[in-house]
N, C-alpha and C positions, 0 to 999 in steps of 0.2 A: 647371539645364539644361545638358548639352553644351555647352563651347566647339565656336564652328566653325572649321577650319581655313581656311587663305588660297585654297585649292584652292573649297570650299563656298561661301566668300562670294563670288569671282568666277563662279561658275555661274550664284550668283542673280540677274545680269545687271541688277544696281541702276544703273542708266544715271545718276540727280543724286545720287548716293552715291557717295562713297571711303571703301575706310578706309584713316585714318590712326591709327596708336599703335595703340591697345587698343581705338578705336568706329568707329560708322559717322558720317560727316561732310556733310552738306548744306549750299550755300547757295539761297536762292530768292529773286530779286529783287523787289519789292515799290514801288507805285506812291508809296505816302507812309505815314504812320504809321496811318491807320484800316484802309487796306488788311490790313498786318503785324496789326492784334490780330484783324482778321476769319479771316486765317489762322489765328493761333496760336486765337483758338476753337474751331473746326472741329479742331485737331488737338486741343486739351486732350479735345474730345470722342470722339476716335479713340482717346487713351490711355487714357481710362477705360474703354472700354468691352472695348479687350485686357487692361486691368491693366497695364499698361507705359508710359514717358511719356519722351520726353525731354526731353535740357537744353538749354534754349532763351537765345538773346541776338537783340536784334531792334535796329536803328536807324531811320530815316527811309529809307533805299533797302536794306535786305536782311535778310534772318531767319536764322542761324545754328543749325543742329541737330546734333544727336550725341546717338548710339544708345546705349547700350551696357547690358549686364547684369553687379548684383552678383552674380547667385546664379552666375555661369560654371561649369562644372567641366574642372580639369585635372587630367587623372593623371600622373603621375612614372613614369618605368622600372620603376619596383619595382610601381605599380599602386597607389599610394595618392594615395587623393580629395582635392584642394586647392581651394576656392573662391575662385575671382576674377574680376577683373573684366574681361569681354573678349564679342566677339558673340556671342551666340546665334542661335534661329530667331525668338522672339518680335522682335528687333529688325529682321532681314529683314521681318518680317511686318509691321512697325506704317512702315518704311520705303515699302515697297510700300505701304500704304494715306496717307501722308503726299504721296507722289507722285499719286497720284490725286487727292487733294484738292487739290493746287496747279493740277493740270491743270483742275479743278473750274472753280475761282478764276482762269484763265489767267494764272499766275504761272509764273516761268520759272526753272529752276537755272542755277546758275552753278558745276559742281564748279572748274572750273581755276582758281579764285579762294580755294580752300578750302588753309588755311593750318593746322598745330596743333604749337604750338612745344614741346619739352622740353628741359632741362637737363641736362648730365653732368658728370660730374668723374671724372678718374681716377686710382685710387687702390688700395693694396693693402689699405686698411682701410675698406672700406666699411660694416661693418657699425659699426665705432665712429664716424665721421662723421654717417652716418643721423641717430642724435637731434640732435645737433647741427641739422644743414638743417632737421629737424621741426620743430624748436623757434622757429628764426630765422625761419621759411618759416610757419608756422601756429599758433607759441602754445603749442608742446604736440608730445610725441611722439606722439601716436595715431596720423599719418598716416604714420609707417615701416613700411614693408612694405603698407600699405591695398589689399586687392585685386590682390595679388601674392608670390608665392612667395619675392619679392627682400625687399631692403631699401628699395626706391623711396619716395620719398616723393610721398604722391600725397593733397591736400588734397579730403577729401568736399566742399567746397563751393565747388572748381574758383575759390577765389582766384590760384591762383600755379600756373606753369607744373608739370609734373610732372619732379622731379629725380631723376633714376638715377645708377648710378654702375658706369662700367667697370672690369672686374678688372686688374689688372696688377702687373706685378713689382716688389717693394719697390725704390724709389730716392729719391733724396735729394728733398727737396722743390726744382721749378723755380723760378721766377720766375713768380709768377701774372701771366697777363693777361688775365682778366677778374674783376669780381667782379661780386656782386649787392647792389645797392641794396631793401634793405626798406622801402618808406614804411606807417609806422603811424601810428594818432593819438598828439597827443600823449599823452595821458590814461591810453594802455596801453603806451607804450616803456620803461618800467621792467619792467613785468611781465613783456613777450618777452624783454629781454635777459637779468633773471633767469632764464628759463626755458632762453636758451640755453646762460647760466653752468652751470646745474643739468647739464643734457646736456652737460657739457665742454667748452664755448667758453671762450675766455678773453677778455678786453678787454683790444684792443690800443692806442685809443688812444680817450680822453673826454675832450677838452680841448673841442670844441666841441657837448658835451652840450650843451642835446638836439635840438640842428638837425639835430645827426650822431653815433654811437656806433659803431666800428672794432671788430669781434669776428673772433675765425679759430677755424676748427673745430683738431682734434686734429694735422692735417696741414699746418695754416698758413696755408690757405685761407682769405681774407676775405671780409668781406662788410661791408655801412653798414648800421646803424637809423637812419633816417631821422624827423624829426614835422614841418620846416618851421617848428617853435617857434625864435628865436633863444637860444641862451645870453646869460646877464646880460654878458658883456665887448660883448656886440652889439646888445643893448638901450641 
């Protein structure tokens, strides 16, 4: 389906809708937890019945949605077809019927509360970093470039935030200051870290395997594999 531009989706005048990133964003405030699966019924029955569904997170006081379409289409300058991930009109469409249902339900939005975080690094080597973050971030490079023209890493099953990476001109590496803490189980932190060795990480520092494991991608950027297991010096 056509992506829509930012021009089209604000016409559609989706009032408990924003979007933010690449979907459309809800939240709807909700009485207690029976109330939230009555909703989220009524909608699982709304998406079957367009063939569209979305991703849903729910707690005791609000219900969290986001729209979005894999099948998007964006064309390039030159006029060649890219599929990704971004609104379409079935998303308009199942938003609009998602709002009637809450109004159904007298359940109430809450957009100004509606948050959706991603990550950057800056760097003139993005495309050698990518598996690296893929690996550290999801186990696996499949999620580089996922529903994107880029090199984004962007996990299908919405674990970890979505990491991009700005272009910029070769310079010396800074002083990082932030990194990202990975909490895995224990049972699989050999296997990420191998994973991110394989994509070019190196280990920088395993003295207190495997509560903690210290990797930096190609650029020097760190990051922790984390399991909460003590090392035998701490046992």
């Amino acid at each position: 389906m056509e992506m829509l531009s930012g021009e089209q989706i604000t016409a559609a005048g989706l009032a408990d809708w924003r979007k933010l990133g690449q979907g459309l964003h809800a939240r709807f405030v909700i009485r207690d937890f029976r109330a939230g699966a009555q909703f989220i019924s009524a909608i699982a029955n709304a998406g079957e019945a367009a063939g569209h569904h979305p991703e849903v997170r729910m707690d005791t006081s609000q219900v969290d949605l986001k729209l979005i379409s894999e099948n998007a289409i964006y064309r390039d300058d030159a006029g060649t077809e890219h599929q990704v991930e971004w609104v379409t009109q079935q998303d308009i469409d199942l938003a609009r019927r998602i709002s009637e249902i809450a109004a159904e339900q007298s359940l109430v939005a809450d957009p100004g509360s509606i948050t959706a975080i991603e990550l950057a690094l800056d760097t003139a080597n993005g495309a050698g970093l990518a598996p690296v973050w893929s690996a550290l971030l999801t186990g696996g490079t499949e999620a580089q470039g996922r529903g994107t023209i880029g090199d984004d890493v962007r996990d299908a099953t919405n674990r970890v935030p979505i990491l991009w990476f700005q272009d910029t001109d070769p310079h010396p590496t800074p002083r990082q200051r932030f990194h990202i803490d990975v909490q895995v189980p224990y049972d699989v932190a050999d296997q990420r870290i191998a994973a991110a060795v394989a994509a070019g990480a190196t280990i920088v520092d395993a003295s207190r395997a495997p509560w903690t494991t210290i990797l930096a991608d190609p650029d020097g950027n760190k990051a922790c594999i984390g399991t909460f297991q003590p090392s035998a010096e701490q046992q």
